[in-house]
N, C-alpha and C positions, 0 to 999 in steps of 0.2 A: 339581437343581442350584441351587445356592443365589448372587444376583447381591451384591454389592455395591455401596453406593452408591460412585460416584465422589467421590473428594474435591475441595474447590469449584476450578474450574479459573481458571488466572489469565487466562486466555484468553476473551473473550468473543464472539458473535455475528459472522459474515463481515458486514466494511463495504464492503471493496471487495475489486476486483479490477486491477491492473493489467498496462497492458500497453503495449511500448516500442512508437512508429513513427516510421516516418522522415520523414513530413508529419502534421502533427495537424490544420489544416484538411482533409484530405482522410480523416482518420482521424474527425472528428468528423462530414464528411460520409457517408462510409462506415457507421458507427455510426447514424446515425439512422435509414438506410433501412433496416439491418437488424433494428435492436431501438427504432424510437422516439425514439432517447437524444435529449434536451437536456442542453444545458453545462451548473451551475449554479454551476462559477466555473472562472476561468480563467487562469492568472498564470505570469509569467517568476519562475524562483527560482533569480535569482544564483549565490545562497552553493552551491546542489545545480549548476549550469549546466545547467537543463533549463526548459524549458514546461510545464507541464500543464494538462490538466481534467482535472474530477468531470463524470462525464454519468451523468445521471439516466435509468433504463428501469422499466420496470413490473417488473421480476426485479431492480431493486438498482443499485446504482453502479460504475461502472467508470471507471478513471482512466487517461488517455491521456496518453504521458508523451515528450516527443524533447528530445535531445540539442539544447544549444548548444554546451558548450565540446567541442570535438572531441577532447580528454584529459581528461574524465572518464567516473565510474563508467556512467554512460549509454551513454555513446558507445560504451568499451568492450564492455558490455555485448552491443551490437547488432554490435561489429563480430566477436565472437566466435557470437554465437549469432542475427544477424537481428534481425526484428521479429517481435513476439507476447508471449506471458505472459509476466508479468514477474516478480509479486509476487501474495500474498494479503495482506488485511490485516483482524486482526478489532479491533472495537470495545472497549474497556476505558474506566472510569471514572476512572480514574487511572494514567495511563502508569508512572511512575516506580516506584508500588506493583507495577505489573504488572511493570514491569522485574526488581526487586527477587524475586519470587516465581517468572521464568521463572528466572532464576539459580540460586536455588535448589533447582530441578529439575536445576542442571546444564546449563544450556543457555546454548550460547556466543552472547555478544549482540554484536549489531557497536557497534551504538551504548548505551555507559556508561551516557546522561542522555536524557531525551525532550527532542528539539529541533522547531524551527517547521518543520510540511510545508503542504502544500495546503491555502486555506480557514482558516491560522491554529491548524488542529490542531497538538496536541504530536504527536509519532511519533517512534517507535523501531523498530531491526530487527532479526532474528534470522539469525543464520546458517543454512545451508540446511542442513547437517550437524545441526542441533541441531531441524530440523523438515523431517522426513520429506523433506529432497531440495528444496524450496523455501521460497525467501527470503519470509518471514513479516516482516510488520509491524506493531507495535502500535499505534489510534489512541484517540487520546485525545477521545473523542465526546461535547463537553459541546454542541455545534450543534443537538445534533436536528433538522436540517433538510435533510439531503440535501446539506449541500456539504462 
């Protein structure tokens, strides 16, 4: 059987992992005793109505995400499905590029443009229809640093 190379995928490396709760101090507590984690940023983000952190483990980053405005996509989110996984999200050099080349695969993106997420990254997302059943996020990882 003869393999084929894959052609270069615009998807790069799992950065994170996220995941909704309905207390984040308690979730960042929770999180350390089980895997270690420390926070390495932390911010209210208006424009999205949500809180999160990046918490840092020896297995990777997981971002801990709660609702403020009580009608958004958060909120919803948790009221339809709870708290737990939320999102993947893998690492890319250039969001917009990346953007541009999931498209072209045919893959229905929610967000047009990479806009400002956590930590100051650009991020964009993917409909879950267009990635295997879950909601995919591209981040734009010029940090190198875990946040």
């Amino acid at each position: 059987m003869t393999h084929r190379s894959p052609s270069p995928s615009p998807l790069g490396p799992i950065h994170h992992v996220g995941y909704v709760v309905a207390d984040l101090d308690a979730a960042i507590a929770r999180l350390a005793q089980l895997a270690s984690a420390t926070v390495t940023v932390r911010e209210v983000m208006d424009e999205q109505g949500v809180e999160a952190a990046m918490c840092a483990t020896d297995g990777g980053l997981i971002e801990l995400i709660t609702p403020l405005d009580p009608e958004g996509a958060i909120a919803r989110f948790m009221e339809k499905r709870g708290e737990g996984f939320h999102h993947v999200a893998f690492a890319v050099p250039d969001a917009a590029a990346a953007l541009d080349a999931l498209a072209a695969t045919g893959a229905e993106l929610i967000d047009s443009a990479p806009r400002r997420g956590l930590g100051g990254h650009m991020v964009a997302f993917i409909h879950p229809r267009s990635a295997l059943g879950v909601l995919t996020e591209v981040v734009q990882d010029d940090h190198h640093d875990g946040r």
